[in-house]
TIDO-736529 format. One record per residue (C-alpha): x, y, z; residue in one letter. Coordinates in steps of 0.05 Angstrom, whole numbers, plus 5000, padded with zeros to 4 digits. Last residue first. Example, Ala and Ser with C-alpha at 12.3 -4.5 7.8 and 13.67 -1.06 7.14 Angstrom:
// residues 2
527349795143s;524649105156a;
***
This chain:
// residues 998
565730914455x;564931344516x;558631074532x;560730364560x;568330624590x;573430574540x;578529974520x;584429754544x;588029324508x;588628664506x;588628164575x;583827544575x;576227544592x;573326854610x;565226664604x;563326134630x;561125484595x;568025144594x;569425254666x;563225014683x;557725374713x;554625484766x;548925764799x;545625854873x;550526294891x;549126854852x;554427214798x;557827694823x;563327214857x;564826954783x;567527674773x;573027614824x;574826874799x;575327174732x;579627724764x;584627284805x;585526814746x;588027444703x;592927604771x;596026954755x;595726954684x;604127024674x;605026544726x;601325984697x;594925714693x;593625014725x;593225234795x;589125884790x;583325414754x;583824974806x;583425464858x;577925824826x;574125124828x;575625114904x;574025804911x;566425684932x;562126264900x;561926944943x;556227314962x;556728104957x;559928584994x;567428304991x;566828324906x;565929014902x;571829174949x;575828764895x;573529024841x;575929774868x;582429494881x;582129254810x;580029814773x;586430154808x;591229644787x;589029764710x;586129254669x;586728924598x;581128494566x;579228434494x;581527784463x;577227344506x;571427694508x;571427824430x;570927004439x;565927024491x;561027554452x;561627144383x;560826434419x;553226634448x;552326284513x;546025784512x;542525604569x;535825944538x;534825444479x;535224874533x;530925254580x;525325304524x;525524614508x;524024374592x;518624844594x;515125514636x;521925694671x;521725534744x;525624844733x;532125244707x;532725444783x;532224754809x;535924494755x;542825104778x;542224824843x;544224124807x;549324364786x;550324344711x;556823994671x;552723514631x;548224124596x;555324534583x;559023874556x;552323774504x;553924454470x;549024964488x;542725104433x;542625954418x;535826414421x;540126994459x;535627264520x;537326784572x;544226874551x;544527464593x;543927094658x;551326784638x;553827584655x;558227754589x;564528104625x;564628844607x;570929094586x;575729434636x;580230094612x;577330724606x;574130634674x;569829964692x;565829744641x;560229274665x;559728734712x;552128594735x;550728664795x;544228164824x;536228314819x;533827684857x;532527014812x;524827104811x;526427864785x;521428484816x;518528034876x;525427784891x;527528574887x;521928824932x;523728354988x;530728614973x;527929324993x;529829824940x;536230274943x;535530824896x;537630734815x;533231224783x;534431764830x;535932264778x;530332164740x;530932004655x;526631324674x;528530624645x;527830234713x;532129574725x;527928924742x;531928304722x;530328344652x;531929144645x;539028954659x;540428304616x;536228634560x;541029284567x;546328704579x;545528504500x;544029164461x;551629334498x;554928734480x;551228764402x;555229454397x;561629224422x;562328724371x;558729124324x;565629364279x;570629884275x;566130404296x;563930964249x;565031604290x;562231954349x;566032544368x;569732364440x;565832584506x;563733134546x;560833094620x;562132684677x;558432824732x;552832384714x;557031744700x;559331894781x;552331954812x;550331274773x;556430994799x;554031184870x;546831064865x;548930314841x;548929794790x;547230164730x;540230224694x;538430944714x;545631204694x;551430784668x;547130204627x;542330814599x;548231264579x;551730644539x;545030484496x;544631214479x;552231154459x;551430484425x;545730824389x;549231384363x;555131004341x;550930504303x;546530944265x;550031354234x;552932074234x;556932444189x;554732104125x;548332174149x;542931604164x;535831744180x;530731694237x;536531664288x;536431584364x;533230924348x;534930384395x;535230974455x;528731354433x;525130724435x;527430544498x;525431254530x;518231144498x;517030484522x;519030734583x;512931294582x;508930714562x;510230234622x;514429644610x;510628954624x;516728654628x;516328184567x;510628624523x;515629194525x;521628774514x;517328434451x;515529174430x;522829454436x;525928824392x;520228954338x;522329694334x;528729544322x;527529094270x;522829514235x;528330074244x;533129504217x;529129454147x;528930144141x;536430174154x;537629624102x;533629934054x;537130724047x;544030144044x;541629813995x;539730523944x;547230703967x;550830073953x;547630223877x;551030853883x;556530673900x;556130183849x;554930633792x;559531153825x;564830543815x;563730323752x;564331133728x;570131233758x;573730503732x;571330763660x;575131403668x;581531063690x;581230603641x;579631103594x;586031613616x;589530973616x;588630853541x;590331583534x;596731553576x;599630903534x;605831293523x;603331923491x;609532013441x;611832663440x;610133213390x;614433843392x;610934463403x;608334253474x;601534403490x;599333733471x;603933333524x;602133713581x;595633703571x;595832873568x;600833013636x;595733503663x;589532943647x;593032403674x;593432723745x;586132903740x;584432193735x;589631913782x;585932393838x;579032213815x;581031433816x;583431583890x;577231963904x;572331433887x;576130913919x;575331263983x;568431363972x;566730703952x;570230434023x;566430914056x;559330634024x;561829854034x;563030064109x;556130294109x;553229624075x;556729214129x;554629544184x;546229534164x;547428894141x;551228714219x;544729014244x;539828674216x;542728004235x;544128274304x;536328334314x;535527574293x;540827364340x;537827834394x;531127494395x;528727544467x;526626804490x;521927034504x;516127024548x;512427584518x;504827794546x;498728234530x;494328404581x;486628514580x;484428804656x;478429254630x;473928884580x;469529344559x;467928994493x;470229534462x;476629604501x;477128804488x;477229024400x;481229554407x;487929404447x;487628634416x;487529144346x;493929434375x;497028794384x;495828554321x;497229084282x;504429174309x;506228424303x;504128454230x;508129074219x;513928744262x;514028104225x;517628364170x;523828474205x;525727724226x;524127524158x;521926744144x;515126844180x;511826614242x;506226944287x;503526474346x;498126794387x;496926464447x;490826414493x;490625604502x;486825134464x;485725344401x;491925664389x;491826304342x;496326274287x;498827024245x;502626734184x;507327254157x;510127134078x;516427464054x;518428154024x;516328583973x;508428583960x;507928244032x;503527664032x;499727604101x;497826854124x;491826984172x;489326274219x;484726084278x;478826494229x;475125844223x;473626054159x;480125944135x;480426144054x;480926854073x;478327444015x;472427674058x;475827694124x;481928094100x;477828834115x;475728454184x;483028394206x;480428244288x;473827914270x;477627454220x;482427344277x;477326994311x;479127154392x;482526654435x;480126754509x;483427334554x;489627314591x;493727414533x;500726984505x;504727274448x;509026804407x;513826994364x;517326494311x;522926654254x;525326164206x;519125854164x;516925294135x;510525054109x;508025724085x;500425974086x;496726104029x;496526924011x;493027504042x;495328094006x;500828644031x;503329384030x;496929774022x;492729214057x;496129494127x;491730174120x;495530814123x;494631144201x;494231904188x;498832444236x;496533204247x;501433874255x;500334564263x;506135014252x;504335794264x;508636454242x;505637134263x;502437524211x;503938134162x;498538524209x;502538524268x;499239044327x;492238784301x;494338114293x;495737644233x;496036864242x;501836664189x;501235984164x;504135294162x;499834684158x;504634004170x;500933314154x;504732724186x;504331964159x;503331294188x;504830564158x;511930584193x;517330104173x;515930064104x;516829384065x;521129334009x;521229393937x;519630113933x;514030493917x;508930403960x;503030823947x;499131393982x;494031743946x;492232623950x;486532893977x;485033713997x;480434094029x;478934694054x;474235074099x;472635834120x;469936004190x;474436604195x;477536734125x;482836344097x;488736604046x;489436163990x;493435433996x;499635243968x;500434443974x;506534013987x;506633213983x;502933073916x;500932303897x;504532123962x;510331613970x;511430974007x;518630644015x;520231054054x;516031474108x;511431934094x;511232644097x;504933154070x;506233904071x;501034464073x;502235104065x;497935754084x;500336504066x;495736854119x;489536504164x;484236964192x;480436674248x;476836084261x;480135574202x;477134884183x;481934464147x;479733824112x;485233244092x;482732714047x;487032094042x;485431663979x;489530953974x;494730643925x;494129883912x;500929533880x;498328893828x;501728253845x;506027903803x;512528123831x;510428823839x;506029173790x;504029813785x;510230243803x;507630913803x;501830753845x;495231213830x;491330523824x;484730423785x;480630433836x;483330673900x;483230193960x;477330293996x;477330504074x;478931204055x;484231564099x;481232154138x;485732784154x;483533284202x;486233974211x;483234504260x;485835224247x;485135844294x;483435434365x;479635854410x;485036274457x;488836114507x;495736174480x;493836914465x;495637114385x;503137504386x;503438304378x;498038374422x;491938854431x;485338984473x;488138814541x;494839064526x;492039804500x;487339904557x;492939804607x;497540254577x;492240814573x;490640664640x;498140724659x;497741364628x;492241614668x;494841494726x;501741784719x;498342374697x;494942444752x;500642284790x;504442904760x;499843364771x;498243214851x;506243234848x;506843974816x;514344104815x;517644644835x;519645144787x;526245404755x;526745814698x;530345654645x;537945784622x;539745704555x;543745124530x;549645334494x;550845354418x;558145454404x;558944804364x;565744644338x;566344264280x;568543544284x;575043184241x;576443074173x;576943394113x;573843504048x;574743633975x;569143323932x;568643123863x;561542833843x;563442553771x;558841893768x;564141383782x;565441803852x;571042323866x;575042413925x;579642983950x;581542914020x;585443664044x;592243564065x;592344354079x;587544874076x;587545624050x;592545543991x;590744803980x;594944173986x;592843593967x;591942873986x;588442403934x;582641873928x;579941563868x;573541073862x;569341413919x;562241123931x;558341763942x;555942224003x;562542034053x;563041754118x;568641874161x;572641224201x;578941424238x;584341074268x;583240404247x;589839914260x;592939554200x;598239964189x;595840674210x;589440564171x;584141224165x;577240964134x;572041364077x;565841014076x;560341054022x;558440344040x;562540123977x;568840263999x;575040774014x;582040714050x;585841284063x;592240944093x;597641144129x;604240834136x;609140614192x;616640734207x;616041404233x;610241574263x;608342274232x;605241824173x;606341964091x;600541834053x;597641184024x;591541153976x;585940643976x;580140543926x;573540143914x;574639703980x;568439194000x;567239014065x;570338574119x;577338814103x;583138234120x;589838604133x;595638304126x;602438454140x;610138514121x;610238144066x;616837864031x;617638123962x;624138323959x;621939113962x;617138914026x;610038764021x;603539014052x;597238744030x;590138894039x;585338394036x;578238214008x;578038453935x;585438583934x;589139293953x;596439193946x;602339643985x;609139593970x;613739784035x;620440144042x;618340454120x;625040824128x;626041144070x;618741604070x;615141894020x;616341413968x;609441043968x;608840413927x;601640363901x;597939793878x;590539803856x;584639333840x;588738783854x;584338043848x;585537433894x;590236943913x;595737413928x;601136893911x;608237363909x;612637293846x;620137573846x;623837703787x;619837613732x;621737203676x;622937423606x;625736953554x;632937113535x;633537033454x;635736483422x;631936343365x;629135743398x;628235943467x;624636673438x;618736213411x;613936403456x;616037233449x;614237113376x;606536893388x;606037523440x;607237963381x;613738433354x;618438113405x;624838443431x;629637963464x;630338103536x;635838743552x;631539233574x;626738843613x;631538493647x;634439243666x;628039483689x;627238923739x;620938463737x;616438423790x;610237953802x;603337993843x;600337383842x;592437283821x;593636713755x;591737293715x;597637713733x;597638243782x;603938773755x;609339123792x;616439463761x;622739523779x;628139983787x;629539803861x;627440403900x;624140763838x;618140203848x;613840273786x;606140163783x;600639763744x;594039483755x;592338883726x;590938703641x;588338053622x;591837333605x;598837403607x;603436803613x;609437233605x;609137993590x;610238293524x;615838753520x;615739453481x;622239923467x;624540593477x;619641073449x;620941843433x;617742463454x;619942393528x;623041663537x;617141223524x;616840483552x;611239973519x;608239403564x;605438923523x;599638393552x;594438523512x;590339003536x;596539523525x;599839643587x;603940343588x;610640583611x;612541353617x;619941673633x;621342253675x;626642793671x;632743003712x;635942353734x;635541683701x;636741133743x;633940653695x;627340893691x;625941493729x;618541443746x;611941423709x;606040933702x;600740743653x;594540433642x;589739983589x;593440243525x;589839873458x;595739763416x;599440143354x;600140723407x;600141403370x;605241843412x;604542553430x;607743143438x;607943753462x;600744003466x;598044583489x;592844743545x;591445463563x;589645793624x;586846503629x;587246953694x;581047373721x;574447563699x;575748203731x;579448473672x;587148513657x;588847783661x;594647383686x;596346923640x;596546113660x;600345543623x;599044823623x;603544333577x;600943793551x;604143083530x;598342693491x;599541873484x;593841553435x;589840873426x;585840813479x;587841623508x;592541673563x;593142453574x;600942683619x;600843323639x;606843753650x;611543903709x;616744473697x;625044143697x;625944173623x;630643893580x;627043383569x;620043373579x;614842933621x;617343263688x;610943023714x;603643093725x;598842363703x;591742323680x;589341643658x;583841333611x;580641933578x;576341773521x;578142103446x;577642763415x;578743223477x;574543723506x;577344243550x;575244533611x;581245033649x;581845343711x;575045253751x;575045463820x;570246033799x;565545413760x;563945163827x;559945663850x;562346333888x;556346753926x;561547003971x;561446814052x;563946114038x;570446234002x;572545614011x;577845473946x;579244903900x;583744983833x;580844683785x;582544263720x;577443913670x;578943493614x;572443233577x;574342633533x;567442213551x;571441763588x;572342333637x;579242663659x;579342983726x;585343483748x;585543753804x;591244413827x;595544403881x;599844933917x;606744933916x;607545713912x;611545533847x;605345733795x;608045093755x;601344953708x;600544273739x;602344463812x;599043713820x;593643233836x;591242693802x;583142333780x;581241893722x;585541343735x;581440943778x;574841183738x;570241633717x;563741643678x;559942193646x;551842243639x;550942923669x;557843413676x;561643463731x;559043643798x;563044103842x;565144043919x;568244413967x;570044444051x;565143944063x;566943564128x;566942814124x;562042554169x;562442174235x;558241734274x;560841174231x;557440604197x;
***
C-alpha cells in the first residue's frame, strides 16, 4: 500500500448499472479541433457512447456534465472504441464503434454556438460493416505499408481475424489451433500481428502470410487446405508465456527501445520484434491493466501499471518508480493531454467511475504557529507521573491478556478404563482366528474451574487398536461444570500393538478479561488398555524359539496373584505357570522357577514377548511396593538378543526397499502409459485411418501391469505399517533387557529409548533406519566414546549429509552392536558435556569385571569400526569347535566368572555377517594411522610373536594391513586371545564415513 494518492484533478460517474471494459476506454482529438488537445471517449456494454473533454475549473460550480461533449445511445453493446484516420481520402481522425455483430465508422463534428450553452457536437456515421461473426476485438495500423489512411482487423470468437480497408473488406483468416479469443494488437515495425493462443504462447504472423494463405470460409475448410493445395497458415514466431495475456501493447513512441510488451496473470513481459525477450518482471499481485508511455531515458519504457488493490504503479523497465493509490480497481488506463494540464492519468473502473488524475504531492502552506513559552511545572509533572504509574499498576494486578501460570487448575481430565470387557463387543472385526476380539469402555470426566471456550477432545491410540469415536465437540463449560464422555477400544488388526496406552488431548480457549475470544490451552492425559484386550490364556506350547529369563532378589511370587484378571480362567493352580494367546500372533508362556527367583518367559516371536515382558515387570514394581518391600531388583544376564532384534529389522529393510522399488515401477508403467495414449491419439485424429499396430493391446497390458502393481504396492504398504510396529515392540524389548542388564537408571532409559526409536512413524522421506543409525552414531562419538578429547572433537563438528535410505543394515546392526559393547562395560548414556571424564581405574574394575577397555570405532571419513571380540558377548551365536580348541588358558580363567559353563559357550561366539562385511570394508588414510598408532603406545600391548607370524605369511601388498590388525589387537586386554581364525580381520575397500555421518 502506498503513502501516496493519486491527485484528483476530475472525475465523473457514468451512468448506474453499466459495465466497462478493456476496450471500453481511448483518447483522442476525435472531433479534429487541431490545438492537439484530447478528448475521452467511454463506450458501455449497455450502448451508451459518451465523450468529454476534461477541465479543473475548481473555483466555478461546474459538474461533470460541463465537460460533457457528446452522449449518445447506440443500438447494440459497445465492445471497443478506437480514433483514427478511418477514411480514405481523408487525413481527420474518426471513431472507430465495435459492436458484437456490427462495425460503425463515425465522424465527430463540433459547431460553435450562439448562446451560452455553448458548442454542439454531432455524431454521424460513415460507414459500417455487418460482421457475419461474433467480433471479440480489434486493432488498427497501416497494413501492408500503406501510407495515408488506416486499416481495421477484428477477432471474431471463433478464431477469424477479418481485415477492413476503409468502407470495404479485404479478406478473413482463421487462425491455427485456436481454441478462445486473446488480446490482439499490430506491430507497424514489422507488419505483423500479435495474438495469445490457447495453449498460453504469444505468436506472430506477418501481414503478408496472411494475405496470401488460402482463403477459408470456416475453420473445418482451413484443416483441409494441405489437400486442396492451399498454403496452411503458420505463425512466424511463437514465444511460451505459460500463462494468460490480458493485454499486449507495442508502443511506437520511441525507435530506439523496439520492444513488445505482454501483461500475463503473474508476469510482465518484454519482448523484442523477433521474439526474443528482453526481461521479466514477476508482479506479486494481481494486474487488471497496464499501459506504456514514452520515457525521457532513452532506450527504456514506462509503465502505468494498475491492480486489484486499487493501486496505480510507475515501471521504468522493471524498476518501481512510483506507486499512487487510486479509489477503484482500474480496467483501462490512458495518457492525455488536456488544455490546462498535461500527461494527465485517466482511468476508469468496471463500474464507470472515470477519473483524470496525476501524480505527485500538493504543497502545504500551513505552518506551525508559534506558542508561548513556559517553564515547566516539575512538582506537576511527578504527580502525575505518580499517579499514572498507579493507574498502570492497578490495571496489571487485576487484568491479563494471558491466564497466570500459577493459578488453580482450569480443567482437570481423568480417564478410567473399565475393568470388564464390554458385553457384546464394539470391535469391528469380531472374530479373529477363532477367537472372539473383546472391545473395552473408557470413560473420560472433565471437571472445569473457570470458563472453558470452543472445547475438543481427541482420543489417539496406537495401531493396530482403534476407538469407537476418537474426536469429540464439546459445549462451552462453566466454572465448576462437568463432562463426560466413553467411547471402546478394540484391536483391529491382525497383529499385536506395540503400546497398550492411549493419550486424550482437550483443547480450548480460556477467555480473559483483556481477551474475551480466549487464549488457546492443550491439556493432555494418557489411559493404560488392559492386556486381556489383545490376548487369552491358552495351553502352553512344547516348543518354542525365543527365551528371556529375568532373575529378582526376592522369593518367587504366584503369578496368578500377579495377572489376577487371568486367575479365574488358568488351568495351573499352582500359579508357577501363564501361557498368553495372542489374538494375532504366537503363544507367550510366563514360568516361574520353583527353586530359585527366576522368571522364564518363552515364546516363538521375538517381538511378542515384549507386552508380556512389559506387564510383568511392572506388576513385580506393584505388587513388592505394596508389600513395602523397599530393595526389590529386577535383573538380566543376557545373553543380549541382537540376532532376534536384527531379524526385525532386516523385515522392516526389506519391506521398505520393496515400497521404492513399487514406486519406481509405478512410474515407469505410468510413463509408457501416457506415451501410448498420444500415439493411440495420435492415430485417431488423423483423417486417414492407420493401422493401430498392436498399441491398444499394449495400452491394456500396460494398464493392467499399473493396476497389479498399485495393488501390490499397496499390499507392501499395509506389511510394511506391521513390520515397524512389530520392530518398535522389538525395540522396545532390546532397551528393557539392557535396562534390566546394567541396572540403567530411568532418565537413561529414557535417552536409549529415544535413540532406538527416534521415529514413531515411517515417512517416505524419512525412516527408520537412517535416523536411528544416526542417533545410535551420536551416542558412540559423544558420552559413550573412548575419550574427553574425541568426545570434544564429535561435538565441534556440526552439519551433516541428508539422511537417506541406506543401502543395507550392515552398518546399522554394527552400530546397535558396540552401543551394547559400550554401555556393557560401564559407559554413561547422559546428554552432559562431561560425559566421558576420566574415572579412577579402581572405579572402572568395579564398573566392568573385565576393566572398561577402548573400543575401536570409526576413525575419520575413512576407518570402519573393527568388531571388538567382547561384543560377541551379546550376540546369542554357538563358536565353531577350532575357536573353543584354540583358547588361552587366561582367556578360561576369565570365561570362568560368567554364571555357567552353557552360557559362555553361546557367548564366545563371533557373528559371521559383521566379520565378513569386516573384511570387505576397510580402507585407511596415513593420517588415521599415525594417530592409531599413538593410540596403540598408551595402552597394553599383546605379544607380537603371533603378529609376526601373521606379518610373515602375508605378502607385500598387505604389509601395512598386517600392521593395523596387529595395532587393533593391542586394544584389546591382555589377559585374552584369540586365534587367528576367531578374530576379527578388516581388509582394504573403500573408505567409508565416520559412525554418525552415515
Amino acid at each position: 500500500m502506498s503513502l501516496f494518492k493519486a491527485r484528483d484533478w476530475w472525475s465523473a460517474a457514468l451512468g448506474e448499472g453499466e459495465e466497462f471494459d478493456l476496450g471500453c476506454l481511448c483518447v483522442g482529438d476525435v472531433d479534429n479541433s487541431g490545438t492537439g488537445h484530447d478528448k475521452v471517449i467511454v463506450g458501455s456494454y449497455m450502448g451508451m457512447l459518451r465523450i468529454f473533454s476534461p477541465n479543473a475549473n475548481k473555483l466555478s460550480d461546474s459538474s461533470p456534465a460541463d465537460a460533457q461533449l457528446l452522449e449518445v445511445q447506440l443500438q447494440n453493446a459497445i465492445i471497443q472504441v478506437e480514433v483514427g484516420k478511418f477514411v480514405s481520402c481523408s487525413e481527420l481522425l474518426h471513431l472507430a464503434v465495435l459492436h458484437p455483430r456490427k462495425l460503425s465508422v463515425y465522424s465527430v463534428t463540433g459547431t460553435a454556438g450562439n448562446v451560452e450553452h455553448g458548442d454542439q457536437y454531432q455524431l454521424k456515421l460513415v460507414y459500417e460493416h455487418n460482421l457475419q461473426r461474433t467480433a471479440c476485438n480489434m486493432t488498427y495500423g497501416t497494413f501492408g505499408g500503406v501510407t495515408g489512411h488506416q486499416s481495421l482487423c477484428i477477432q471474431s470468437m471463433d478464431g477469424m481475424l477479418m481485415f477492413f480497408e476503409q468502407d470495404s473488406y479485404s479478406f478473413g483468416r482463421f487462425l491455427p489451433g485456436f481454441l478462445l479469443p486473446g488480446p490482439l494488437a499490430y506491430n507497424p515495425r514489422t507488419d505483423s500481428f500479435l495474438t495469445v493462443s490457447s495453449a498460453r504462447q504469444l505468436e506472430s504472423y506477418k501481414y503478408e502470410t496472411l494475405a496470401v494463405a488460402t482463403d477459408a470460409e470456416s475453420r473445418q475448410d482451413s484443416d483441409f487446405l494441405p489437400k486442396t493445395g492451399g498454403k496452411r497458415l503458420t505463425p512466424d514466431w511463437t514465444f511460451v508465456l505459460g500463462e494468460q495475456a490480458l493485454d499486449i501493447s507495442v508502443p511506437s513512441f520511441s525507435h530506439s527501445s523496439s520492444s513488445i510488451l505482454v501483461l500475463g496473470e503473474r508476469n510482465l513481459f518484454c519482448l523484442r520484434d523477433n521474439g526474443q525477450i528482453r526481461f521479466m518482471k514477476k508482479l506479486e499481485f494481481n494486474p487488471s491493466c497496464f499501459l506504456p508511455y514514452a520515457s525521457v531515458k532513452d532506450g527504456t519504457t514506462n509503465l502505468l501499471l494498475g491492480n486489484h488493490n486499487n493501486m496505480l504503479r510507475v515501471y521504468q523497465d522493471v524498476t518501481l518508480k512510483w506507486a499512487a493509490q487510486l479509489p477503484f480497481v482500474p480496467v483501462a488506463v490512458r495518457v492525455a493531454n488536456f488544455p490546462e494540464l498535461k500527461g494527465v492519468v485517466v482511468s476508469l473502473s468496471s463500474d464507470g467511475h472515470l477519473l483524470s488524475s496525476y501524480m505527485g504531492t500538493d504543497p502545504s502552506f500551513f505552518s506551525t504557529p508559534k506558542v508561548d513559552a513556559r517553564e515547566a511545572d516539575y512538582e506537576q509533572v511527578d504527580a502525575e507521573m505518580k499517579k499514572l504509574q498507579k493507574f498502570i499498576r492497578e490495571a496489571t494486578r487485576s487484568q491479563d491478556i494471558l491466564p497466570s501460570p500459577d493459578a488453580v487448575e482450569e480443567l482437570s481430565v481423568k480417564a478410567t478404563v473399565s475393568s470388564c470387557l464390554d458385553t457384546p463387543s464394539q470391535a469391528l472385526i469380531q472374530d479373529m482366528d477363532g477367537l472372539p476380539v473383546p472391545s473395552v469402555t473408557v470413560q473420560v470426566k472433565l471437571k472445569a474451574s473457570s470458563v472453558l471456550q470452543s472445547a475438543r477432545l481427541s482420543v489417539c491410540v496406537q495401531p493396530p487398536l482403534a476407538v469407537s469415536q476418537d474426536q469429540f465437540v464439546l459445549e462451552p463449560m462453566g466454572v465448576g461444570s462437568t463432562k463426560e464422555v466413553a467411547f471402546s477400544a478394540f484391536l483391529n488388526g491382525r497383529y499385536p500393538p506395540a503400546d497398550l496406552t492411549g493419550d486424550i488431548v482437550v483443547s480450548y480457549s480460556s477467555p480473559t478479561e483483556l481477551n474475551p475470544k480466549g487464549v488457546p490451552r492443550v491439556l493432555q492425559s494418557r489411559f493404560s488398555l488392559p492386556l486381556a484386550l489383545v490376548c487369552v490364556l491358552s495351553s502352553p506350547a512344547k516348543t518354542t524359539k525365543f527365551k528371556i529369563t529375568v532373575d529378582t532378589n526376592q522369593p518367587p511370587v504366584d503369578l496368578n496373584a500377579i495377572f489376577r484378571e487371568f486367575s479365574a480362567k488358568t488351568e495351573d493352580k499352582d500359579g508357577n505357570s501363564l501361557t498368553f494367546q495372542f489374538l494375532s500372533g504366537a503363544k507367550v508362556t510366563v514360568l516361574a522357577s520353583k527353586t530359585s527367583q527366576r522368571y522364564r518367559i518363552q515364546s516363538d516371536s521375538f517381538e511378542d514377548m515384549w507386552l508380556v515382558v512389559k506387564e510383568l515387570v511392572q506388576r513385580f514394581d506393584q505388587h513388592f511396593s505394596k508389600l513395602g518391600i523397599k530393595d526389590f531388583k529386577k535383573s538380566f544376564s543376557g545373553p543380549m538378543p541382537l540376532q532376534e532384534y536384527f531379524l526385525s529389522v532386516d523385515n522392516h529393510f526389506q519391506l521398505r526397499v520393496g515400497a521404492q522399488q513399487y514406486q519406481d515401477l509405478l512410474s515407469e508403467r505410468a510413463v509408457q502409459f501416457r506415451a501410448i495414449q498420444r500415439r493411440l491419439l495420435t492415430r485417431f485424429k488423423d483423417k486417414t485411418p492407420a493401422p493401430l499396430q498392436n498399441l491398444d493391446t499394449l495400452l491394456d497390458a500396460t494398464y493392467n501391469q499399473v493396476i497389479a502393481l498399485a495393488e501390490a504396492a499397496e499390499e507392501n504398504r499395509a506389511l510394511l505399517e506391521q513390520a515397524f510396529v512389530r520392530l518398535r515392540s522389538s525395540t522396545q524389548l532390546l532397551v528393557l533387557l539392557l535396562s534390566l542388564w546394567q541396572g540403567l537408571t530411568p532418565d537413561q532409559t529414557a535417552i536409549l529409548e529415544a535413540t532406538l526409536l527416534p521415529l514413531l512413524q515411517d515417512t517416505p522421506q524419512l525412516g527408520w533406519e537412517e535416523s536411528c543409525d544416526a542417533a545410535v552414531s551420536h551416542l558412540l562419538r559423544s558420552c559413550l566414546s573412548r575419550s574427553p578429547k574425541d568426545q570434544a572433537t564429535s561435538l565441534a563438528q556440526t552439519g551433516g549429509p541428508v539422511l537417506g535410505l541406506p543401502q543395507d543394515t550392515t552398518r546399522l546392526k554394527k552400530h546397535i552392536a558396540l552401543l551394547c559393547d559400550r554401555i556393557g562395560k560401564g559407559g554413561r548414556l547422559t546428554l552432559a558435556s562431561d560425559a566421558n571424564a576420566q574415572i579412577p581405574a579402581q572405579i572402572q574394575n568395579l564398573a566392568a569385571p573385565g576393566g572398561v577397555e577402548p573400543i575401536a570405532e570409526v576413525f575419520g571419513d575413512g576407518e570402519e569400526m573393527e568388531t571388538p571380540q567382547e561384543m560377541s558377548k551379546y550376540i546369542k551365536k554357538k563358536p565353531s569347535k577350532k575357536v573353543k580348541k584354540e583358547k588361552d588358558p587366561k582367556e578360561k580363567k576369565d570365561v570362568s566368572r560368567e554364571p555357567s559353563e552353557s552360557a559362555v559357550k553361546e557367548e564366545a561366539g563371533v557373528p559371521e555377517e559383521p566379520i565378513k562385511e569386516a573384511k570387505r570394508e576397510k580402507k585407511e588414510s596415513s593420517k588415521d594411522k599415525k594417530e592409531s598408532k599413538k593410540e596403540s603406545n598408551r595402552e597394553p600391548k599383546e605379544p607380537k610373536d603371533e603378529a609376526k607370524k601373521k606379518e610373515s605369511s602375508s605378502s607385500k601388498e598387505k604389509k601395512e594391513k598386517k600392521e593395523k590388525d596387529k595395532e587393533k589387537e593391542g586394544k584389546e586386554s591382555g589377559d585374552k586371545k584369540v586365534s587367528r581364525k576367531s578374530s576379527v580381520k578388516v581388509k582394504d575397500k573403500k573408505k567409508e564415513p565416520e559412525a554418525g555421518e552415515s
